[in-house]
C-alpha positions as CSV (number, residue, x, y, z in Angstrom):
1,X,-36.2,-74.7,133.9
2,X,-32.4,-76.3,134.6
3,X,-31.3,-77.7,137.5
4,X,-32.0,-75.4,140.3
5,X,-30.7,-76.9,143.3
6,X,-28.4,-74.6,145.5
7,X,-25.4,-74.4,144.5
8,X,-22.1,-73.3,146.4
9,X,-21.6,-69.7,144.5
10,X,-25.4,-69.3,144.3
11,X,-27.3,-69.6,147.9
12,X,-30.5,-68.3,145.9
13,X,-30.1,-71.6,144.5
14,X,-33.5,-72.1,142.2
15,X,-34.9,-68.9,143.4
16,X,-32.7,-66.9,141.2
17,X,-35.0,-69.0,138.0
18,X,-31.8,-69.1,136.1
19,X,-30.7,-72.1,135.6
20,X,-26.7,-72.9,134.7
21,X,-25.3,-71.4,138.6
22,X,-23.8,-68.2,138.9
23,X,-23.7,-65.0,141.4
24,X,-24.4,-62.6,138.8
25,X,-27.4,-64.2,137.5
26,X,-29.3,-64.3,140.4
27,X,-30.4,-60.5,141.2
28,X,-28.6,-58.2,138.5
29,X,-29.9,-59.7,135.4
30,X,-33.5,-59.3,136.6
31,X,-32.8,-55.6,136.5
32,X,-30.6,-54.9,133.7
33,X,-31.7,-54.2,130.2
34,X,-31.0,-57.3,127.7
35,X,-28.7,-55.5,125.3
36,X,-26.1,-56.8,123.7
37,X,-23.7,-55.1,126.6
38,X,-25.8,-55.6,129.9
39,X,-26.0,-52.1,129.6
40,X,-28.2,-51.1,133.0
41,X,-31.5,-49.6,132.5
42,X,-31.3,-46.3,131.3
43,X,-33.5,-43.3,133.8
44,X,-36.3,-41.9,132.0
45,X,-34.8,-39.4,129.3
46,X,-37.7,-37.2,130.3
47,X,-39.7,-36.9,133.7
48,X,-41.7,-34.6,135.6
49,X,-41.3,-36.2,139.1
50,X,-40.5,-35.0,141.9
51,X,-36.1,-33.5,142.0
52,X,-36.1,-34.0,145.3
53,X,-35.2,-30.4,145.6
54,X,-32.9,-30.0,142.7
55,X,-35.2,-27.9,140.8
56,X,-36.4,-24.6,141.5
57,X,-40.4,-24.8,141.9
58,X,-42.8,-22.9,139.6
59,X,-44.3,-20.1,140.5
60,X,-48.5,-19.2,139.4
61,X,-48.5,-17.6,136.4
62,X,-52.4,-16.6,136.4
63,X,-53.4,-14.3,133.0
64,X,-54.6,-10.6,134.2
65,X,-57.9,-11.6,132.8
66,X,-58.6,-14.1,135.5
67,X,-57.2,-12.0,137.7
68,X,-58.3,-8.3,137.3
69,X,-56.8,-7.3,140.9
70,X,-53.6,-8.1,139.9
71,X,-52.4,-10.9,142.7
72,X,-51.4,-12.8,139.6
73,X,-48.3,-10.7,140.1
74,X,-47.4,-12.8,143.8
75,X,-45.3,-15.6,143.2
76,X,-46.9,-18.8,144.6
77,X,-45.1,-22.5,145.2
78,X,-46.4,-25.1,143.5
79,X,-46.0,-28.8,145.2
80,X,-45.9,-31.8,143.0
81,X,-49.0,-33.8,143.1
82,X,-49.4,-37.4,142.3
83,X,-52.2,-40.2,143.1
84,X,-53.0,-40.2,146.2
85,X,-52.6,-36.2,146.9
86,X,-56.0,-34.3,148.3
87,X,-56.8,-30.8,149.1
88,X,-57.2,-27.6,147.4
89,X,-53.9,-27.7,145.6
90,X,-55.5,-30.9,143.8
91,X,-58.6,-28.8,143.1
92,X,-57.1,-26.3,142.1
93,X,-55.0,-28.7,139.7
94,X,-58.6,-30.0,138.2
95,X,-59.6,-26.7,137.8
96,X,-57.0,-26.2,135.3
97,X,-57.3,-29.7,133.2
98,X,-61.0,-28.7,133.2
99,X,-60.2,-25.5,131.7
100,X,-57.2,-27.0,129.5
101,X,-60.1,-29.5,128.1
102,X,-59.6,-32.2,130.2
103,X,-62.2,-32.6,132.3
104,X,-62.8,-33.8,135.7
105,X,-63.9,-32.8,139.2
106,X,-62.8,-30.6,141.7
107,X,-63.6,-32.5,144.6
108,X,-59.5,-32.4,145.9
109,X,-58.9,-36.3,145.5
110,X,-56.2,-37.1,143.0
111,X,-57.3,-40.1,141.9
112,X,-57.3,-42.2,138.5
113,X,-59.5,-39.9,136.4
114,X,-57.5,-37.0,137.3
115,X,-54.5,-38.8,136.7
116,X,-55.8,-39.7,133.1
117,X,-56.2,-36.3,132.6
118,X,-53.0,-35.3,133.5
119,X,-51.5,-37.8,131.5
120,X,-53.9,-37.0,128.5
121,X,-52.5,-32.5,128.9
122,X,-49.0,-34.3,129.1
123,X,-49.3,-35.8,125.8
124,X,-51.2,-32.9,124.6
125,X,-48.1,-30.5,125.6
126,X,-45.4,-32.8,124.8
127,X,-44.3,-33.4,128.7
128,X,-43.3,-37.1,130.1
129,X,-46.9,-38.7,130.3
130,X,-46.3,-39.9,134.0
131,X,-48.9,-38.6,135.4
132,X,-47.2,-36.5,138.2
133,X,-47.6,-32.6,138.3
134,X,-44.2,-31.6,138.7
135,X,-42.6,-27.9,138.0
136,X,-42.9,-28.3,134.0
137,X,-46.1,-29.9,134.2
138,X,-47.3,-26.6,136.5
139,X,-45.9,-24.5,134.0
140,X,-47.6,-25.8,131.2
141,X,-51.2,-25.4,133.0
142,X,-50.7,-22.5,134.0
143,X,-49.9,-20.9,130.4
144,X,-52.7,-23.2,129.2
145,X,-55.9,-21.6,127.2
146,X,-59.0,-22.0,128.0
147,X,-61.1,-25.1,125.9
148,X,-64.5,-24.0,124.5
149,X,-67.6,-23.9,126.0
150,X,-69.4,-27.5,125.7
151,X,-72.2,-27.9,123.8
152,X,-73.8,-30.6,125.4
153,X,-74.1,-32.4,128.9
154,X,-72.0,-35.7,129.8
155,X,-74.3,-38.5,130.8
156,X,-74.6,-38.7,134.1
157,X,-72.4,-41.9,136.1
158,X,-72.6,-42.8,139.7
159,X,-69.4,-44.3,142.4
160,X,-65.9,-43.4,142.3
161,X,-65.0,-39.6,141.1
162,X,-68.1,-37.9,140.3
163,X,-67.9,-37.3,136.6
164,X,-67.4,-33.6,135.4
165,X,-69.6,-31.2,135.4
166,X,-71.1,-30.0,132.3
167,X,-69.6,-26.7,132.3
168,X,-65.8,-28.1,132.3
169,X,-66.1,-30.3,129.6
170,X,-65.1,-28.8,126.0
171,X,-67.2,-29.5,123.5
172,X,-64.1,-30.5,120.7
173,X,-63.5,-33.2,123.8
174,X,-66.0,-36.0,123.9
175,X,-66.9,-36.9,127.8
176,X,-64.2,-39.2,128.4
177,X,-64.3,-40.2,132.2
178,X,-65.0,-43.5,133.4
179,X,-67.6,-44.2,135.5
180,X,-66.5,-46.2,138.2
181,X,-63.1,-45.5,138.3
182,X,-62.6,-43.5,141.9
183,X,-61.5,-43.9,145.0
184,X,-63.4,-46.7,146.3
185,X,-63.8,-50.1,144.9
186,X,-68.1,-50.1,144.5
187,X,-69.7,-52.9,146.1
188,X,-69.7,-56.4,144.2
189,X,-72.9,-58.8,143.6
190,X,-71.8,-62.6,142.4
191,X,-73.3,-63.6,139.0
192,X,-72.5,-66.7,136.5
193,X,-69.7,-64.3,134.6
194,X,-68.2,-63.5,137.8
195,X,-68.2,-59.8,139.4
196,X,-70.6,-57.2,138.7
197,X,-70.1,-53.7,140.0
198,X,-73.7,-52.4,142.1
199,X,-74.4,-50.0,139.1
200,X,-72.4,-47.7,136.8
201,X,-73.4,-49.1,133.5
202,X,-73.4,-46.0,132.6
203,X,-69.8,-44.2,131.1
204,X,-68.6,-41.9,128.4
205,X,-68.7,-42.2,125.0
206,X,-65.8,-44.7,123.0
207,X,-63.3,-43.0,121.2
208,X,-59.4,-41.8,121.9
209,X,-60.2,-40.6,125.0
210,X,-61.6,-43.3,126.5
211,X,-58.0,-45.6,125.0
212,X,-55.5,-42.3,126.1
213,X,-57.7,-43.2,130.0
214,X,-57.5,-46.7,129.8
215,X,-53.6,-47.0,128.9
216,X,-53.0,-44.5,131.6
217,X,-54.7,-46.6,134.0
218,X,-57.9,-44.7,134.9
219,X,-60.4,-48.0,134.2
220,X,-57.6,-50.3,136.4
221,X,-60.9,-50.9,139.4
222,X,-63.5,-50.9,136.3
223,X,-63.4,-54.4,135.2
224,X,-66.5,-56.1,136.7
225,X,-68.5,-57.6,134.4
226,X,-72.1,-58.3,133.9
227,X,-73.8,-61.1,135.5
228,X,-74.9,-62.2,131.6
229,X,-71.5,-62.9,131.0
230,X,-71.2,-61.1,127.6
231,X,-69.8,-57.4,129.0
232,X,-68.2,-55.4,131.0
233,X,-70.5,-53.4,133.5
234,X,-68.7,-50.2,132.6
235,X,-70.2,-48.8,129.2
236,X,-66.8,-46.6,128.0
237,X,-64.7,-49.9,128.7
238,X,-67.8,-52.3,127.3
239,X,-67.3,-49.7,124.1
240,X,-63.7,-50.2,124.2
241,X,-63.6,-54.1,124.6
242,X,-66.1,-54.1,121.3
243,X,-63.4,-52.2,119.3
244,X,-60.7,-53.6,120.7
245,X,-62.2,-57.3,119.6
246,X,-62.9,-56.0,115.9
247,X,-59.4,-54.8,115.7
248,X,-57.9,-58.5,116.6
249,X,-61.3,-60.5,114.9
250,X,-62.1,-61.6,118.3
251,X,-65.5,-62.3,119.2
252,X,-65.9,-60.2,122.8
253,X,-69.4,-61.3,123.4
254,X,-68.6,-65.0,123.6
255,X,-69.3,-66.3,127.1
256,X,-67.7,-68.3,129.8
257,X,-68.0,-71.8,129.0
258,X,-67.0,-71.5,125.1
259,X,-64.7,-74.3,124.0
260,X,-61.3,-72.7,123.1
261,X,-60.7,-71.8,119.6
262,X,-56.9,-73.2,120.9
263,X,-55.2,-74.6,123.8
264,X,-52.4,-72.0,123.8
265,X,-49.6,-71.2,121.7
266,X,-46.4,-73.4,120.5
267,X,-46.1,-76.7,122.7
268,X,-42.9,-75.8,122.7
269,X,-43.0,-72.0,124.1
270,X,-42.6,-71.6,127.9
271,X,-42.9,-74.0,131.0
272,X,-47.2,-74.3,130.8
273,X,-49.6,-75.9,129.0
274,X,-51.6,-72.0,128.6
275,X,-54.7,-73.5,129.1
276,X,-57.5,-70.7,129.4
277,X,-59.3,-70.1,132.6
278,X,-62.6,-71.9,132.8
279,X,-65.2,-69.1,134.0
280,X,-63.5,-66.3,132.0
281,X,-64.5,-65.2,128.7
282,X,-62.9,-66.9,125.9
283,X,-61.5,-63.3,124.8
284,X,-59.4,-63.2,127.8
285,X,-56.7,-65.6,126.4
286,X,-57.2,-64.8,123.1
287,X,-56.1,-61.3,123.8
288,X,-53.2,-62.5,126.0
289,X,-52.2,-64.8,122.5
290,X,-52.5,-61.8,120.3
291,X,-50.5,-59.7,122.5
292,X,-47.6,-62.5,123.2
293,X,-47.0,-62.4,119.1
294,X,-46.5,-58.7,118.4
295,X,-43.4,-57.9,118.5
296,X,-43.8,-53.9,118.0
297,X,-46.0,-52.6,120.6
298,X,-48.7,-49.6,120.0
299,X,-51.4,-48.0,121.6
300,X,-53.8,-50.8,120.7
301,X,-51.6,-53.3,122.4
302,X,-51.1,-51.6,125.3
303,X,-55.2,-50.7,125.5
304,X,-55.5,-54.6,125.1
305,X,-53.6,-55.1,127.7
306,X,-54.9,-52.9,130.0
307,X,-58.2,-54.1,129.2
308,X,-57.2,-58.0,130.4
309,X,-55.4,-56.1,133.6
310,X,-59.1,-54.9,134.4
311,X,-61.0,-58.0,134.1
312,X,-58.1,-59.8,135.6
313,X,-57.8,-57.8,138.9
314,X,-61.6,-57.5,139.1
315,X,-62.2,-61.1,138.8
316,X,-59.2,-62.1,141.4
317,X,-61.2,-59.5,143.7
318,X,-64.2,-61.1,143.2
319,X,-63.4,-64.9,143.2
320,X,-60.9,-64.4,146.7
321,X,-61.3,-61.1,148.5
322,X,-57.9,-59.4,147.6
323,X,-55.4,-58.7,145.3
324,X,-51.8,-59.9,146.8
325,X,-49.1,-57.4,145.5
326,X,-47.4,-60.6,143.3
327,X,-50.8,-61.2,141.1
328,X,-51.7,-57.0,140.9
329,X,-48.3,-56.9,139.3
330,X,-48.1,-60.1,137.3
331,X,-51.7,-58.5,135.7
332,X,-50.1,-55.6,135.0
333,X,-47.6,-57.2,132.9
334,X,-49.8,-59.9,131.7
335,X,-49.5,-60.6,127.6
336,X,-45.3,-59.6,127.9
337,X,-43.8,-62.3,126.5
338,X,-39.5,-62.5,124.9
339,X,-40.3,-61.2,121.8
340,X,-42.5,-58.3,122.2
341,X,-39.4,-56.8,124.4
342,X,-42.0,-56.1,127.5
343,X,-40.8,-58.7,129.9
344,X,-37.5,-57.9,130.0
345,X,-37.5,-56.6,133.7
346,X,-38.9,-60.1,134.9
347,X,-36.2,-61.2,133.6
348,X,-37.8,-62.2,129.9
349,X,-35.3,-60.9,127.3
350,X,-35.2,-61.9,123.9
351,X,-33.2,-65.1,123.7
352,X,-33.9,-65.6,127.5
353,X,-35.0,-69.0,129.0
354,X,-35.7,-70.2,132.3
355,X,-37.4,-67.2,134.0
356,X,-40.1,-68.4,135.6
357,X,-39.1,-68.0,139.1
358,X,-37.2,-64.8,138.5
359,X,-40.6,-63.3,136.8
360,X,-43.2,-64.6,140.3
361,X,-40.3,-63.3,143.3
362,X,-39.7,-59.9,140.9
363,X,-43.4,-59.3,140.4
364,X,-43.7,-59.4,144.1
365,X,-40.9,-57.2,144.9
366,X,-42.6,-54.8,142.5
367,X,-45.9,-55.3,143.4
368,X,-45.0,-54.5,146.9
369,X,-43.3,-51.2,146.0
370,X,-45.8,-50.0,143.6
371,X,-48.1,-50.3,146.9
372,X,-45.7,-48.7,148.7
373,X,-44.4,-51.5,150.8
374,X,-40.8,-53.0,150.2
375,X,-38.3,-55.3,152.1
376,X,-37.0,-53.8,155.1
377,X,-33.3,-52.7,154.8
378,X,-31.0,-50.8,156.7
379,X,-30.5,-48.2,153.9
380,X,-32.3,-47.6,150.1
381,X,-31.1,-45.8,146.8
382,X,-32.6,-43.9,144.7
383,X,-31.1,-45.3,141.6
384,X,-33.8,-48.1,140.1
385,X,-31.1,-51.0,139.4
386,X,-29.3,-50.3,142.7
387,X,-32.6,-50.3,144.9
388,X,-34.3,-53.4,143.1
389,X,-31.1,-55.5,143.7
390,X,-31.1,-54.8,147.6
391,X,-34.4,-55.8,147.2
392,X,-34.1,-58.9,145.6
393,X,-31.1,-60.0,148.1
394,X,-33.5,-58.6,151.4
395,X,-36.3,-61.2,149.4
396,X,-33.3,-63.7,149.7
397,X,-32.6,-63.3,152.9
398,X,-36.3,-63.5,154.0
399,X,-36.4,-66.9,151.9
400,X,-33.5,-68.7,153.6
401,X,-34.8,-67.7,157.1
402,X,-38.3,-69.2,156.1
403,X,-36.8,-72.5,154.6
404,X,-35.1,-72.8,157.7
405,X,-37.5,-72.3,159.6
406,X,-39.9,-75.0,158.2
407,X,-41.9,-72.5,156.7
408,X,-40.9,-73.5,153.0
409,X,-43.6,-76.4,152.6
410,X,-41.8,-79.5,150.6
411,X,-42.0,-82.6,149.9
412,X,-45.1,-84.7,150.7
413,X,-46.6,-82.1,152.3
414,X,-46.9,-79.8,149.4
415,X,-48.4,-82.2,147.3
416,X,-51.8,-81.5,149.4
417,X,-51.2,-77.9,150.9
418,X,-53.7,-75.4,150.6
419,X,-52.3,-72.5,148.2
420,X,-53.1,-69.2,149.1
421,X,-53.6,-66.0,146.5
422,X,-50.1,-64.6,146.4
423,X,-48.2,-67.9,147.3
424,X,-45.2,-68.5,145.0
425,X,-45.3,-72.4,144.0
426,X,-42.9,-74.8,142.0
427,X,-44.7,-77.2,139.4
428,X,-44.1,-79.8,137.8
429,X,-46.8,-80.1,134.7
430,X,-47.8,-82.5,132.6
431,X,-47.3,-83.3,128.7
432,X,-44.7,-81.4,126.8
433,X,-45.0,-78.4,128.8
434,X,-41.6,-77.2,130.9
435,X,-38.6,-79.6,132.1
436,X,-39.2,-81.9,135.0
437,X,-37.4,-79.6,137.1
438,X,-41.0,-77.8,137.3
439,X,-42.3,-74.3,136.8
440,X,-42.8,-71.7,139.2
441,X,-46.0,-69.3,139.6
442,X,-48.1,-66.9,141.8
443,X,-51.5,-68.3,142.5
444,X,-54.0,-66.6,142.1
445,X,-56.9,-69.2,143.4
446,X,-57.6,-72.4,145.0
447,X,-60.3,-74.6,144.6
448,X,-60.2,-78.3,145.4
449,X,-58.1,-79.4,142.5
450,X,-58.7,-76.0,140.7
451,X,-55.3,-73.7,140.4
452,X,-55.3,-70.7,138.7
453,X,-51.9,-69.1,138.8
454,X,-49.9,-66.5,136.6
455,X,-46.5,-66.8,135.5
456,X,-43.8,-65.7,133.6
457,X,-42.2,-68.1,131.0
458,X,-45.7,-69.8,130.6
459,X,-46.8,-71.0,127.3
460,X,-46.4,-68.2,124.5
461,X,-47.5,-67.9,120.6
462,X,-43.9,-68.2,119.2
463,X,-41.4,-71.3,119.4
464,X,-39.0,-70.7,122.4
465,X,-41.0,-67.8,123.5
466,X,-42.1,-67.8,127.2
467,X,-44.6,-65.4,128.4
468,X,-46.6,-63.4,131.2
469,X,-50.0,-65.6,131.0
470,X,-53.4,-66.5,133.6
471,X,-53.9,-70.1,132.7
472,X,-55.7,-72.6,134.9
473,X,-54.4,-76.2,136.0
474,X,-56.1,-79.4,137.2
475,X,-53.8,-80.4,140.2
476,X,-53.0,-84.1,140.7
477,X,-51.1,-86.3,143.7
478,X,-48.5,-87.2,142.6
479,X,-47.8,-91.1,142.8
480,X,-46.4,-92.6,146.0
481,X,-42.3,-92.9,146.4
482,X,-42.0,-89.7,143.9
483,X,-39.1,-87.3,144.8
484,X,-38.8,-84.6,143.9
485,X,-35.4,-83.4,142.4
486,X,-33.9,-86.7,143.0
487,X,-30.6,-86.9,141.9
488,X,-31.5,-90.1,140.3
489,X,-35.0,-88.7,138.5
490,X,-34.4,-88.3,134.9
491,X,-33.6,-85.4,133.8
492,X,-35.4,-85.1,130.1
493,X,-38.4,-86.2,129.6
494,X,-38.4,-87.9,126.6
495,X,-36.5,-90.5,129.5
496,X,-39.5,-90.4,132.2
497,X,-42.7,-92.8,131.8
498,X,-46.1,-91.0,131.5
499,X,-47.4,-90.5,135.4
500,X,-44.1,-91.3,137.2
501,X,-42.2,-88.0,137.0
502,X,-44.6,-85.9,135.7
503,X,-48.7,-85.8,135.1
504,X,-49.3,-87.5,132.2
505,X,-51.7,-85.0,131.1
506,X,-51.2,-81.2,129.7
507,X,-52.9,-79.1,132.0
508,X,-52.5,-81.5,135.2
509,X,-49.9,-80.2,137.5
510,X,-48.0,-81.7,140.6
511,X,-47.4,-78.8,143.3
512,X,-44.0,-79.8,145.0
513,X,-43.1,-76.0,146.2
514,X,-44.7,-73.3,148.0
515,X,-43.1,-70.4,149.5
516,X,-46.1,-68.7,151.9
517,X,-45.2,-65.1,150.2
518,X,-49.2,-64.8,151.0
519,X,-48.3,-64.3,154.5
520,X,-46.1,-61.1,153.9
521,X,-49.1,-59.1,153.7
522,X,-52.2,-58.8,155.7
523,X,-55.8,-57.8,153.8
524,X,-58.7,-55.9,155.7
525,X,-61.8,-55.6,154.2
526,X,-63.0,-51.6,154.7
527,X,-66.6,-50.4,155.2
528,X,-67.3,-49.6,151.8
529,X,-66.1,-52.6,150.6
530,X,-62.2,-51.9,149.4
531,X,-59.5,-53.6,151.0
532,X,-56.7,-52.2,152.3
533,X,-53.4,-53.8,152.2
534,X,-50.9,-53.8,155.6
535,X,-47.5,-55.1,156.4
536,X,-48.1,-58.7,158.3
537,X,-43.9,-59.8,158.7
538,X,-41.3,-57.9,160.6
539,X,-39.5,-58.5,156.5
540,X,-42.0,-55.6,155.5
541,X,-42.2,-52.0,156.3
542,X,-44.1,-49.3,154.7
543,X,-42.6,-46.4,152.6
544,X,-42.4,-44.2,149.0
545,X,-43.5,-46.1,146.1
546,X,-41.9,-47.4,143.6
547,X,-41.9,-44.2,141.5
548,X,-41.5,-41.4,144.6
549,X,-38.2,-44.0,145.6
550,X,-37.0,-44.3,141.9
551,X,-37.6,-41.7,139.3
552,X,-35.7,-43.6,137.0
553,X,-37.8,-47.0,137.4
554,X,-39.0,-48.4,133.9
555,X,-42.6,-46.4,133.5
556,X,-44.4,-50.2,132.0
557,X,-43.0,-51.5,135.7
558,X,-44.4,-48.9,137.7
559,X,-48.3,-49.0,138.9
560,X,-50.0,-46.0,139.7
561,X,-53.4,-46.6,138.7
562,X,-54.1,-46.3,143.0
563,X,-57.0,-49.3,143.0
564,X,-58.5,-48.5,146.6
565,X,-59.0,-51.9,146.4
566,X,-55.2,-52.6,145.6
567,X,-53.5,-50.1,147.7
568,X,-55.3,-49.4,150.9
């Protein structure tokens, strides 16, 4: 990280995370493709959302044989159906997966099983996998065959979606829902591993399925793991985890407590040290590692992933209550790193540096959005580039007014604030990790003089590779008379003492920044144990997400795996 002090053309100053100043680094490179041009992002070349009324809906297209008296003939609207939807339309949408051979209940919630069986006839069909039931996706369904009878029952699963009925589910399609993955977050017990889910140990059978379910999100509010410490609670995602770790020669059943088989990547990728996080399984970061050096991602990597995302919003959940919009999305992107080419919209592109703080403020722009929550602003575009920048410059404004208002905590008295989950902070670590300048993060807990935050251009696998990572720091005081940014502080650190301008230890960090993002947002624990997720600033107001808003944002940025627990 350069020199980020405000500068004249550049009032973001060092929120922009660029470095060198400039206007047009600040908001627009965030959101434009790294090509060799700048090109912008391209829209989706393919999509079944919503036209907004530029496309005709479909009209039913029932076979005479399921309809003998002929109504089939009537032509009947279709609307387009996305997580979230209920009613009969929804049933009546399960129906048809069910009879397409992908099963799952008609009970008129629309929630992550039923989108991962969307998703799953969408790849089957060769329609945009987005998981919205659009005019083509309608189409297809409804000139769908029915699957064969099955030949056996599904085991049974209790919380979230019931799991389908034995009649619905093909027997060419092994039982592929997972069993806690509905519309309510189940009630959580504490145990040495961390969460545990009260029941559904029970879940279907490993196998594509299960992977085609788990990239599309449907085992997102599944990650609780058992109190042993050596699983997750969920048996289709315990199944996955066990071939996911034979498939990287990881050993899955290792538990907290296991002395690193590393302490990161290259000392000389990213701002962190990428230490691992104390109570998580050891697999956690080695996953992350393995992820960070691919640089051609499949459906293994993206299952890996999604795996980590699990365990990582279920332990958050667990160890604080919530799930602040800036951690959901930092997990969602967690293992991205320069050189696998899926950071780029936090502002990660190959050949990239310095993007720390661009990665923590994007990540809660998106996170907000993909909750449907966003900046208040006196209009909003459709387009993905155009909306995210009037974003990012609402986000700006809402950051000066804070610093000027005191509510920026600085100096001395960030050195001993309490951080909240969601807070974006600037640190400065220790050993050869990052300039002196610092590193900037999302925490994700406090502790004493625990800190476990999430970052972007933290510690990667490859030489001058930063990364999307979960690490955990030991935080320090730093020594009396220390200033930070001091014109007169060195400014390499080959130049500073051990102690005096930075920890002298990797892993040890100084906190010297922290913008209260935390208090955007206000979390209220429900009944049945979810949490729902309200605006808590006058800067916030509630509206489409991020994919009714923009059709054409990137689908790896958008988040609509509709965690009760997440999204209220």
């Amino acid at each position: 990280m350069r020199d980020r002090r405000p500068h004249e053309d550049d009032p973001a100053g060092w929120l922009g995370g660029h470095g060198a100043p400039g206007k047009a680094t600040r908001s627009e490179r965030i959101y434009r493709r790294a090509t060799g041009t700048g090109t912008a992002i391209h829209p989706l070349a393919a999509t079944d959302a919503d036209p907004g009324g530029g496309e005709a809906p479909a009209t039913e297209a029932t076979s005479p044989a399921d309809d003998p008296f002929g109504q089939h003939l009537v032509a009947r609207e279709h609307p387009t159906l996305r997580v979230g939807a209920t009613g009969p339309d929804v049933v009546e949408l399960q129906e048809k997966l069910s009879r397409a051979g992908h099963a799952c209940t008609p009970d008129g919630q629309f929630g992550p099983m039923t989108r991962a069986a969307v998703v799953a006839f969408q790849s089957a069909h060769g329609l945009a996998a987005d998981g919205i039931v659009g005019p083509m996706t309608w189409g297809a369904l409804d000139g769908a065959k029915a699957a064969p009878a099955p030949a056996a029952t599904p085991p049974a699963a209790t919380g979230g979606e019931a799991p389908p009925p034995a009649a619905t589910t093909p027997a060419s399609t092994p039982a592929a829902t997972p069993a806690s993955t509905g519309e309510t977050t189940p009630a959580s017990t504490s145990g040495p591993a961390g969460p545990a889910n009260a029941g559904t140990a029970a879940g279907p059978a490993a196998g594509s399925d299960v992977r085609a379910s788990l990239i599309a999100g449907g085992f997102a509010d599944s990650g609780a793991y058992k109190p042993t410490g050596d699983g997750f609670v969920n048996a289709a995602l315990d199944g996955e985890l066990e071939r996911l770790g034979a498939r990287w020669g990881v050993d899955v059943r290792a538990r907290p407590g296991t002395p690193e088989a590393a302490s990161g990547g290259s000392p000389y990728a990213g701002d962190s040290a990428g230490k691992g996080v104390k109570s998580h399984p050891p697999w956690v970061k080695a996953f992350q590692n393995k992820l960070m050096g691919v640089a051609k991602w499949g459906d293994d990597e993206r299952a890996s992933q999604r795996i980590v995302e699990a365990f990582v919003r279920a332990w958050a959940t667990h160890e604080t209550g919530q799930l602040p919009p800036g951690v959901e999305q930092m997990a969602h992107q967690i293992g991205a790193s320069e050189g696998n080419g899926q950071a780029e919209n936090l502002g990660g592109y190959k050949g990239g540096s310095n993007w720390c703080a661009q990665a923590s403020t994007s990540a809660l722009i998106y996170g907000l959005y993909n909750r449907g929550l966003r900046f208040v602003d006196s209009t909003h575009s459709n387009k993905y580039v155009v909306e995210m920048g009037k974003q990012t410059n609402r986000y700006v404004a809402w950051y000066q007014k804070q610093a000027s208002s005191g509510k920026v905590v600085g100096g001395a008295k960030a050195h001993t604030a309490q951080l909240e989950p969601g807070d974006i902070i600037s640190v400065v670590n220790g050993g050869p990790a990052g300039p002196l300048s610092g590193h900037v993060a999302t925490v994700v807990k406090h502790d004493g003089d625990s800190i476990v935050y999430i970052s972007g251009n933290a510690s990667g696998v490859v030489a001058s590779e930063g990364a999307v990572r979960i690490e955990e720091v030991r935080r320090e005081i730093p020594p009396p008379g220390y200033v930070w940014m001091a014109a007169s502080n060195p400014k390499d650190r080959s130049q500073a003492p051990p102690g005096k301008y930075a920890p002298a230890e990797s892993g040890v960090s100084w906190v010297v920044s922290v913008i209260k993002a935390s208090a955007l947002t206000k979390i209220q624990a429900l009944a049945d144990g979810a949490v729902a997720v309200e605006p808590a600033d006058p800067a916030i107001e509630r509206g489409p997400r991020l994919s009714e808003q923009c059709p054409d944002a990137p689908a790896h940025m958008v988040n609509d795996s509709a965690s009760t627990a997440a999204n209220g």
